[in-house]
C-alpha positions as CSV (number, residue, x, y, z in Angstrom):
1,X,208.4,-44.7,208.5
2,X,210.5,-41.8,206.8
3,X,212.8,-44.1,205.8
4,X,210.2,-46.3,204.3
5,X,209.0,-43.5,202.1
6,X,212.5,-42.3,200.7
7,X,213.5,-45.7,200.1
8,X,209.7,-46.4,198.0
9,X,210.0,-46.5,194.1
10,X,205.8,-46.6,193.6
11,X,205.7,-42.7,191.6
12,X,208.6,-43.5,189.5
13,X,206.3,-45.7,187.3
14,X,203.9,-42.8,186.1
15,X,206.5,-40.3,186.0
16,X,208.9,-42.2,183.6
17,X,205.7,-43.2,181.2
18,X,204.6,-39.3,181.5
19,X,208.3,-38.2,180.6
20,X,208.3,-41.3,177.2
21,X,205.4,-40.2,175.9
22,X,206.3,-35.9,176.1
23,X,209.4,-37.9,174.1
24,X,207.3,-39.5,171.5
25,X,204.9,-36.2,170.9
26,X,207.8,-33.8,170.9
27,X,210.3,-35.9,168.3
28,X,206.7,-36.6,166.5
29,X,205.9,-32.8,166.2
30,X,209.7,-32.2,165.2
31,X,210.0,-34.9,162.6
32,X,206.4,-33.3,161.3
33,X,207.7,-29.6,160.9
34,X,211.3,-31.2,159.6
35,X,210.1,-33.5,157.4
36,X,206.3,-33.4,156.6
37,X,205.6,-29.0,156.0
38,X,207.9,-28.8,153.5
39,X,206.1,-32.0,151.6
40,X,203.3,-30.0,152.2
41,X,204.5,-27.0,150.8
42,X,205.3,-28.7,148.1
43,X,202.3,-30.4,147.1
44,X,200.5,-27.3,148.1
45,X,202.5,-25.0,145.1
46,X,202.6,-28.2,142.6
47,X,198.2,-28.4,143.4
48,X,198.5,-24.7,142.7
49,X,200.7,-24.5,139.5
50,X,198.4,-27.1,138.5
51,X,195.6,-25.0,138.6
52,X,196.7,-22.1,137.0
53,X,198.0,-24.3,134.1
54,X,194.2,-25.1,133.6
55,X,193.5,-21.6,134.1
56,X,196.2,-20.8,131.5
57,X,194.2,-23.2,129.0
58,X,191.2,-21.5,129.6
59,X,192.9,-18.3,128.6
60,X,194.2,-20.1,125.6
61,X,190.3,-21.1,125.0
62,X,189.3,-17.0,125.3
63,X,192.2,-16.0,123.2
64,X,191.3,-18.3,120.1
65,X,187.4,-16.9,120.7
66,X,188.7,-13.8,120.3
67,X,190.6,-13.9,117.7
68,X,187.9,-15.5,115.6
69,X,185.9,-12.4,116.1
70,X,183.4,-10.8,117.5
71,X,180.8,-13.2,118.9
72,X,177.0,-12.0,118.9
73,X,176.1,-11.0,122.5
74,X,179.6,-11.3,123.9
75,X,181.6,-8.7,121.7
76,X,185.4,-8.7,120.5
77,X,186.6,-9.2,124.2
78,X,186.9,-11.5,126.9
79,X,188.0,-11.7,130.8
80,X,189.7,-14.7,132.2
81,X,190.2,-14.7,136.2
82,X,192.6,-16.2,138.2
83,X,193.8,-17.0,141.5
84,X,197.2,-15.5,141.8
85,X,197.8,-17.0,145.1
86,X,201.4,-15.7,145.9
87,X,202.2,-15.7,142.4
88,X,203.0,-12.6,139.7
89,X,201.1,-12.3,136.8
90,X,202.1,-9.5,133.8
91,X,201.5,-8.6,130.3
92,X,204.9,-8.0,128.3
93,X,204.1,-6.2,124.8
94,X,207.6,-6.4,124.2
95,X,209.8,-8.8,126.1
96,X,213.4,-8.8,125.4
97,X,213.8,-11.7,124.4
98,X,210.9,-12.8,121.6
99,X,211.2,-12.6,118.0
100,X,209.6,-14.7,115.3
101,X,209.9,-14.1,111.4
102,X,208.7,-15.9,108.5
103,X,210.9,-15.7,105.3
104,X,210.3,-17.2,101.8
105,X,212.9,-15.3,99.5
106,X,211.1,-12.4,101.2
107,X,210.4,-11.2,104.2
108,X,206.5,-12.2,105.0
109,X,206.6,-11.3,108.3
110,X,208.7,-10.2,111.2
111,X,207.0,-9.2,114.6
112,X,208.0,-9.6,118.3
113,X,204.9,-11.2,119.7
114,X,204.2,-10.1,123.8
115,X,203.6,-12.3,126.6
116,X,201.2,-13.5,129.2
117,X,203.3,-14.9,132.2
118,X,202.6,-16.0,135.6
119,X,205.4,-16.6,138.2
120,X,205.4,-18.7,141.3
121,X,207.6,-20.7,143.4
122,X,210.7,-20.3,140.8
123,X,208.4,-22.0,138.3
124,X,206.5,-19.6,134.7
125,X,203.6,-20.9,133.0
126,X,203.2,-18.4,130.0
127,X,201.2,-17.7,126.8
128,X,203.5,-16.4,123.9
129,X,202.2,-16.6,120.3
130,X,198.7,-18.5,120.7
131,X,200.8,-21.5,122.8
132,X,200.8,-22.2,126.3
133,X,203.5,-23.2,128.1
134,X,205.1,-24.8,131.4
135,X,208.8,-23.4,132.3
136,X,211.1,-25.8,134.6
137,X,214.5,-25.2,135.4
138,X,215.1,-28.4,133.3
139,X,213.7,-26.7,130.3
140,X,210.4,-25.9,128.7
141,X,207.1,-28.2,128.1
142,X,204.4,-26.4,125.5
143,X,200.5,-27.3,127.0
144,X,198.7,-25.6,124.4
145,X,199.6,-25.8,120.8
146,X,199.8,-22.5,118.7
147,X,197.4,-22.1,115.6
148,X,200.6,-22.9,113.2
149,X,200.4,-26.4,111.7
150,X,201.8,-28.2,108.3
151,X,199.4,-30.3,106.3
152,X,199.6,-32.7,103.3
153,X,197.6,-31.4,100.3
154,X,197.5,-32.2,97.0
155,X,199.6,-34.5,95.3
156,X,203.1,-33.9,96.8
157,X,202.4,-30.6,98.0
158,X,201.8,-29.1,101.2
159,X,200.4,-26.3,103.4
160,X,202.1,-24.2,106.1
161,X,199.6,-22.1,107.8
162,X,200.9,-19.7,110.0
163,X,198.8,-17.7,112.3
164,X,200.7,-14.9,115.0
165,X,199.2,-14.1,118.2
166,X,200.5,-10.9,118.2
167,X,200.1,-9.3,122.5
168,X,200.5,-5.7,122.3
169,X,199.1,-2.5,124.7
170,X,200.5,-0.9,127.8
171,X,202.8,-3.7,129.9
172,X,201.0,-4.6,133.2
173,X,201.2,-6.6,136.1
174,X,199.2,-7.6,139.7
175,X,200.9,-9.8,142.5
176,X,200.5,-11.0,145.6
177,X,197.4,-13.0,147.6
178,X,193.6,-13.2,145.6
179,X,192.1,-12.9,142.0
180,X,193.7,-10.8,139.0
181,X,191.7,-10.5,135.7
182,X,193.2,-11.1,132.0
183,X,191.4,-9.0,130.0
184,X,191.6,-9.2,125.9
185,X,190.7,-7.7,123.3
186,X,190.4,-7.8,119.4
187,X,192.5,-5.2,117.4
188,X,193.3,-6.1,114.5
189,X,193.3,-8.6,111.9
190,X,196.3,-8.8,109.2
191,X,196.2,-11.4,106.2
192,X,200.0,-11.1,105.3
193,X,199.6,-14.1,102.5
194,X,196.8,-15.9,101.6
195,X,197.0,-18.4,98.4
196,X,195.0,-21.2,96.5
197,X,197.9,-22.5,94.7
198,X,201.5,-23.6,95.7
199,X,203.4,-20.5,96.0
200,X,206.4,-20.8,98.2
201,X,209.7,-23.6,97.3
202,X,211.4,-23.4,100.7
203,X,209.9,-21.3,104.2
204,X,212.5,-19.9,107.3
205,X,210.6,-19.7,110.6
206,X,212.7,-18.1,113.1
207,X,212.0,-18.0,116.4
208,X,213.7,-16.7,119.3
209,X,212.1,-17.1,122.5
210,X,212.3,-18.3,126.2
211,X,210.9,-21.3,125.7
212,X,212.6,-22.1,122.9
213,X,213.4,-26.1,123.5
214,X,209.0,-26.5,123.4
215,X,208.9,-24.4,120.4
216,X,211.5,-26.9,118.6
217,X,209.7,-30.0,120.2
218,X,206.3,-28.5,118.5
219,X,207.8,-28.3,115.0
220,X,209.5,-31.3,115.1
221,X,206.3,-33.2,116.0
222,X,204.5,-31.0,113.1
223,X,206.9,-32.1,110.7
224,X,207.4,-36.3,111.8
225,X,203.4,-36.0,111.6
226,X,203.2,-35.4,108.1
227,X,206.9,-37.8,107.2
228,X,208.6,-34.1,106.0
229,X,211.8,-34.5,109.2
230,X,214.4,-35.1,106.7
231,X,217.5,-33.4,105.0
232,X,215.4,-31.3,103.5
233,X,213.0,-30.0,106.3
234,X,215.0,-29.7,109.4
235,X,214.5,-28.2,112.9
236,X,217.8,-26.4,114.6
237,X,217.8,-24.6,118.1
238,X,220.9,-22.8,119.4
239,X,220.4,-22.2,123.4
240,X,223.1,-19.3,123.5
241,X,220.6,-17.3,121.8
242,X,217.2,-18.9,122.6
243,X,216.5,-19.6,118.8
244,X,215.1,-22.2,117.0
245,X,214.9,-22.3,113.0
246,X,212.7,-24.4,110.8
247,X,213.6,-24.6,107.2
248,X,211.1,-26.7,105.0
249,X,211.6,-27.2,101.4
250,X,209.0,-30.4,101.1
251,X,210.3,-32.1,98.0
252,X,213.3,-30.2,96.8
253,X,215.1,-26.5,96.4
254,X,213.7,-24.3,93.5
255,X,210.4,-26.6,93.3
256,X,207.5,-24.1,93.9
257,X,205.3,-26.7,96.0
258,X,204.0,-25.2,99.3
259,X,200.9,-23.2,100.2
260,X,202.7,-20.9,102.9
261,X,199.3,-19.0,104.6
262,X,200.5,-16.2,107.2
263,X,197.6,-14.4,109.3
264,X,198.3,-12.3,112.4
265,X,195.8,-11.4,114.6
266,X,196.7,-8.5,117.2
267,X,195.5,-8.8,120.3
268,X,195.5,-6.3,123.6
269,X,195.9,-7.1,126.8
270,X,195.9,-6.4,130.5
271,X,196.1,-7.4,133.7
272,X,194.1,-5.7,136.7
């Protein structure tokens, strides 16, 4: 009888299926936390960066409102909100890197224009100078486009109308988990030249800036747009300095036959 029971293979059955399927669940919860969380992870910051890049066109949206003035009921001001989420968000009146001048024998205008950035996940969405933009370590991508623009007018003329965000205040910043606010405010209003006739033969834009490779992109669209991307109106970037230059002369050097338009609108900001 004792024999019988040693020698009896019936519990082996259950006990090799229970031991297969602790197998399967254990490799299937390892190949999850391997492979899966960091897909996760991944689509979680790319759904987040997302967001904030809508958030950061909304903030676009409240900056333009404000820099058309003050609206009846609402005031010279607005507040923008936005979930951080892990992120840092800061104002930058002065970054080290941002310069952008306009030149047409003289010097119109020469200002170093402050930042809006967020950071998260080694990734900077930013507003710099009435544009948006998306900052990869492949290079930059502009989301919003600034309030500067070229423009055929009258017979072979053209317009360049120029119009500088200028950020300026106390630098701040927030970080961390939950909301931050944005808020702006009107400060000031500078019409640097304003004209009704050609009054400009060539135009310099210079601008140095961390997203540098959009800022080139965006001119060379503006100019294609309106046929002007020739030898004459060209579009050079150098990336040991950040800089890109614009040089348009329309139809020929010495001919007086652009409508160059600066503005600059200073506005403060914060974060809280």
């Amino acid at each position: 009888m004792m024999q019988a029971m040693l020698n009896s293979e019936e519990g082996v059955s259950p006990v090799v299926g229970m031991l297969l399927i602790l197998t399967i669940i254990i490799l299937s919860i390892t190949v999850i936390c391997v492979g899966g969380l960091p897909l996760i992870n991944a689509a979680r910051e790319s759904a987040h960066l997302q967001g904030m890049r809508n958030v950061f066109n909304v903030l676009h949206a409240d900056i333009e409102e404000v820099v058309r003035g003050p609206v009846t009921g609402v005031g010279p001001a607005r507040i923008t909100r936005m979930n951080i989420g892990g992120g840092a968000l800061s104002v930058d009146s002065n970054p080290i890197i941002g310069r952008f001048t306009v030149n047409n024998g003289t010097s119109v205008l020469d200002v170093n224009p402050g930042t809006i950035t967020y950071e998260y996940a080694e990734q900077t969405i930013a507003y710099e100078n009435g544009a948006t933009f998306s900052q990869y370590q492949s290079g930059s991508v502009m989301d919003c486009t600034p309030l500067i623009y070229t423009q055929k007018a009258d017979g072979d003329n053209i317009t360049v109308m120029i119009h500088v965000i200028n950020i300026i205040g106390t630098d701040s910043s927030v970080g961390g988990e939950g909301f931050a606010r944005v808020l702006t405010n009107h400060t000031e209003f500078n019409p640097m030249v304003s004209t009704t006739v050609p009054n400009a033969n060539y135009v310099n834009i210079t601008i140095q800036s961390e997203y540098y490779d959009a800022w080139s992109d965006y001119f060379i669209r503006e100019l294609e747009r309106i046929d002007k991307y020739d030898d004459l109106n060209m579009v050079t970037e150098d990336s040991n300095t950040k800089t890109v230059t614009v040089t348009i002369r329309n139809t020929g050097p010495g001919i007086t036959d652009i409508y160059l338009c600066v503005y600059e609108t200073r506005i403060s900001a914060q974060v809280e």
